[in-house]
Residue, then its C-alpha position, 0 to 999 in steps of 0.5 A: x748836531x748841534x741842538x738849542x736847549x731841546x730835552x732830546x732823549x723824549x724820543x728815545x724809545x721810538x728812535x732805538x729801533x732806526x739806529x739798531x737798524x742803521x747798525x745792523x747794516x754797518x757792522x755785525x751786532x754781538x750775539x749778547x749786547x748789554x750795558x755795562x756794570x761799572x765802578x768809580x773810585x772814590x776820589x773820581x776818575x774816567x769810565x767809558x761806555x762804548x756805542x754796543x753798550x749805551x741804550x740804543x742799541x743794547x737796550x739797557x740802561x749802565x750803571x756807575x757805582x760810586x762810595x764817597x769816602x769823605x763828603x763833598x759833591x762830585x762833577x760829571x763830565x760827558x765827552x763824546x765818544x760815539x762812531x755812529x754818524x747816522x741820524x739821530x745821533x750824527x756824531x755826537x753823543x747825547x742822553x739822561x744821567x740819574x744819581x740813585x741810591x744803593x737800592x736805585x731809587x732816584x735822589x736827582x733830577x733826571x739831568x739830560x746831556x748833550x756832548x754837541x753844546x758848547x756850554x758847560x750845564x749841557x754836558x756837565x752835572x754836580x751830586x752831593x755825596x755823604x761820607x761812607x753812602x754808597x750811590x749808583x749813577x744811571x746813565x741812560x746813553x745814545x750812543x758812546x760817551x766818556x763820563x770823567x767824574x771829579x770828587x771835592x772834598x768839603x770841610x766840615x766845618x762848612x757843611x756843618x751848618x744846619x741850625x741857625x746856631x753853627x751859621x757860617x760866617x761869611x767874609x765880604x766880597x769872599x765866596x763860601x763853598x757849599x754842598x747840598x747832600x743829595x737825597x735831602x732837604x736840610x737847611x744851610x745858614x749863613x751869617x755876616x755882620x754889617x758894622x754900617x747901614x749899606x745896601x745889600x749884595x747877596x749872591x749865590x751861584x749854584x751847580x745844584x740838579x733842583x732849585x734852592x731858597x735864600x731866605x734873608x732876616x736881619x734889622x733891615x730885611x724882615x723877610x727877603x726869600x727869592x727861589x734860584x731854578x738851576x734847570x728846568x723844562x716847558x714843553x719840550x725845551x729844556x733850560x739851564x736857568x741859574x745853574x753856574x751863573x751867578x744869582x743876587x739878591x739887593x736891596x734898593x736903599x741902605x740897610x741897618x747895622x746888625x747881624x744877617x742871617x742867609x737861610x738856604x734850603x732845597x726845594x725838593x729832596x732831587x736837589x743836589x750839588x755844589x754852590x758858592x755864596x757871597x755878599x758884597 
């Protein structure tokens, strides 16, 4: 089931009653079917949700509870785990995955997976997570799949910079780490001196559930600001846009020595996730 950049799980409701029915004649349904309550260790690890347990065919969504003990960002991972060979699901697991707060309320964009593609942003999604918060992860799942989920940890001194005034010194042609705490739309700054006039490579290669905008001030750029949209839907496809990939902003001649400052700041507060920044 191999499927290009289609936001699947719109037709969910109307596709649950076929797949309950195609089970109801290859095996004998439980008397109680029900999604599961299931709990993360803080430094990550692997749960499973069986195809009795995903939403088509119990009807309720799972629930993943997860506190961070340190801040970081946390990667999900979605394998394939379903034995329902039927349309729609035909051997490959798909569906939405939500980062919430403790009380449920969504803090991310609704992140829709597809365990058939091949490509990373399809099966894979980035969370920011604050020291001592308490989050629920609210998969809503055609049929089983294995959530790996992967903590990394950030120092503080790097997730620290929220006023221009503690800007992160950046080294030429060396990433700098990122996180984007979910649920927020507080500012990242960033610095690096040019010591020469030269044209300007500023790149930042997001794995971020909402877009994000880089402002750039300095002696030779009054005011430089582009938008980076990680994903996103028209109609019914669904696109990766920037998410994993590398995204630059140039200058066409040379620029003035001096002190440059990068200002990064979520668009919305279901932004959230990891990224890397650099200049060259």
């Amino acid at each position: 089931m191999k499927r290009e950049e289609r936001n699947l799980f719109h037709r969910v409701a109307s596709l649950m009653l076929a797949v309950v029915m195609v089970f109801s004649v290859i095996i004998v349904m439980p008397k109680d079917v029900s999604a599961a309550n299931l709990t993360l260790p803080s430094g990550g690890g692997t749960v499973m949700i069986t195809d009795e347990q995903s939403y088509i065919i119990s009807g309720e969504a799972t629930v993943i509870t997860y506190t961070a003990t340190k801040d970081g960002s946390l990667q999900l991972t979605f394998s394939n785990a379903t034995q329902i060979k039927q349309s729609p699901i035909n051997g490959y697991a798909w569906g939405e995955a939500t980062l919430c707060n403790a009380g449920l309320t969504p803090i991310s964009a609704k992140f829709t997976y597809d365990t058939s593609d091949t490509r990373a942003g399809f099966y894979s999604d980035v969370y920011g997570v604050k020291k001592g918060t308490t989050y629920k992860i609210r998969i809503v799942a055609a049929g089983g799949v294995s959530v790996n989920a992967k903590f990394t940890a950030i120092k503080k001194k790097l997730n620290n910079n929220f006023k221009k005034g503690k800007a992160v010194n950046l080294k030429r042609k060396k990433a700098t780490d990122g996180v984007i705490q979910s649920g927020t739309t507080t500012a990242h700054w960033y610095k690096f001196k040019l010591s020469k006039a030269a044209k300007l490579n500023i790149g930042i290669t997001p794995k971020l559930t909402g877009g994000v905008k880089l402002t750039i001030t300095g002696p030779g750029v009054k005011k430089g600001t582009f938008q980076v949209d990680c994903r996103y839907t028209s109609g019914d496809d669904y696109y990766l846009g920037w998410w994993g990939k590398r995204r630059a902003f140039t200058t066409s001649g040379k620029v003035k020595p001096g002190t440059y400052y990068i200002q990064v700041k979520p668009i919305s507060r279901t932004c959230g996730g990891s990224y890397k920044i650099n200049w060259k």
